[in-house]
C-alpha positions in Angstrom: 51.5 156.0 -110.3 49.6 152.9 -111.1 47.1 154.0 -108.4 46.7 157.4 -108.6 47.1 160.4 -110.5 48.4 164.2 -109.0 47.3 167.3 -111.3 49.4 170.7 -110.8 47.5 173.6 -112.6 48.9 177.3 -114.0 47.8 178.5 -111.0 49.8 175.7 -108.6 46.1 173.9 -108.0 46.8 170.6 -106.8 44.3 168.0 -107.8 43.9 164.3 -107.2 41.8 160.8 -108.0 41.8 157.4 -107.9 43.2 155.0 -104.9 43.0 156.6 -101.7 43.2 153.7 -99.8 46.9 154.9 -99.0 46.3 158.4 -98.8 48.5 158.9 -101.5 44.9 161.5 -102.8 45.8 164.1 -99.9 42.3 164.1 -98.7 41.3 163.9 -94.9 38.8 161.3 -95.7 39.0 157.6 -96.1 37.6 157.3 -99.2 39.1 154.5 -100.6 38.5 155.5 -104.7 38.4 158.9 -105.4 36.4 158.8 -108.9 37.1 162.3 -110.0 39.8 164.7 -110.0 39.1 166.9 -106.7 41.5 169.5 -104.5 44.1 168.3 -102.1 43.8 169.5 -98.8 47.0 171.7 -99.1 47.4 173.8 -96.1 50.1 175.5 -96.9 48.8 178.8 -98.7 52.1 181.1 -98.5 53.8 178.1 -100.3 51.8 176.6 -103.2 53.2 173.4 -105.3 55.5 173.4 -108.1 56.3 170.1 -108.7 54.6 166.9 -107.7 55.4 163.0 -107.5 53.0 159.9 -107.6 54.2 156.4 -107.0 54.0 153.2 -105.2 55.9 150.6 -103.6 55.2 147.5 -101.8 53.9 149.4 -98.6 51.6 151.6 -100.5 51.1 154.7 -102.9 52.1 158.2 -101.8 52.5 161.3 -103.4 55.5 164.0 -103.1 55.4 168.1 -104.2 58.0 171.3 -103.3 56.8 174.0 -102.4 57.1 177.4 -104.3 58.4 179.7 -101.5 60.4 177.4 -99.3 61.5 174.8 -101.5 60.6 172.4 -98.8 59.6 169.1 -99.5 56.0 167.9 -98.6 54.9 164.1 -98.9 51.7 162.1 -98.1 50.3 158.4 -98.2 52.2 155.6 -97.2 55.4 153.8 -98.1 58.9 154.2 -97.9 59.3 157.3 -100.3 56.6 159.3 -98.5 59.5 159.9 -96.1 57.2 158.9 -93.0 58.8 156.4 -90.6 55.6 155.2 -89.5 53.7 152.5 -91.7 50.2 154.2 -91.3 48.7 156.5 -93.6 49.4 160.6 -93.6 46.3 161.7 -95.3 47.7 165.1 -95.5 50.6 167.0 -97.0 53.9 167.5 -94.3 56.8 168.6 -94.6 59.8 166.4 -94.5 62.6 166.8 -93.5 65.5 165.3 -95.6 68.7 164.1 -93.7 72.3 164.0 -96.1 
């Protein structure tokens, strides 16, 4: 996004930086610039990344990946496409669930 960046590695690594004001970094801090690419606190080890998102929209900048095993979808940050219904901040990774 215009705000910050996501970084899948090989080895389904998922790295972030820059605005974290959001969350949209998936860091349990509230650091509000990241500088540097550094880990996102991904917690779910049996079922690694392998495909991200970054954006924004006029709520705020989130982030989006699948996960390898499930397929599920995981989002974080804030904004209408993090899939949250609340307007504050999820600094971490959950899973969404997506209704048809």
């Amino acid at each position: 996004s215009a705000r910050h960046t996501l970084v899948l590695t090989q080895s389904r690594c998922l790295y972030a930086c820059g605005d974290n004001e959001d969350g949209a970094c998936g860091m349990n801090a509230t650091y509000i610039v990241v500088p540097k690419l550094a880990p996102v606190e991904w917690r779910e080890q049996d079922d690694l990344p392998i495909a991200i998102a970054a954006g924004s929209d006029v709520f705020g900048a989130h982030s989006a990946a699948i996960g390898s095993s499930s397929k599920k979808l995981y989002a974080w940050g804030q904004g209408v496409a993090s899939g949250q219904r609340a307007m504050a901040p999820v600094r971490l990774p959950e899973q969404i669930t997506v209704r048809s």
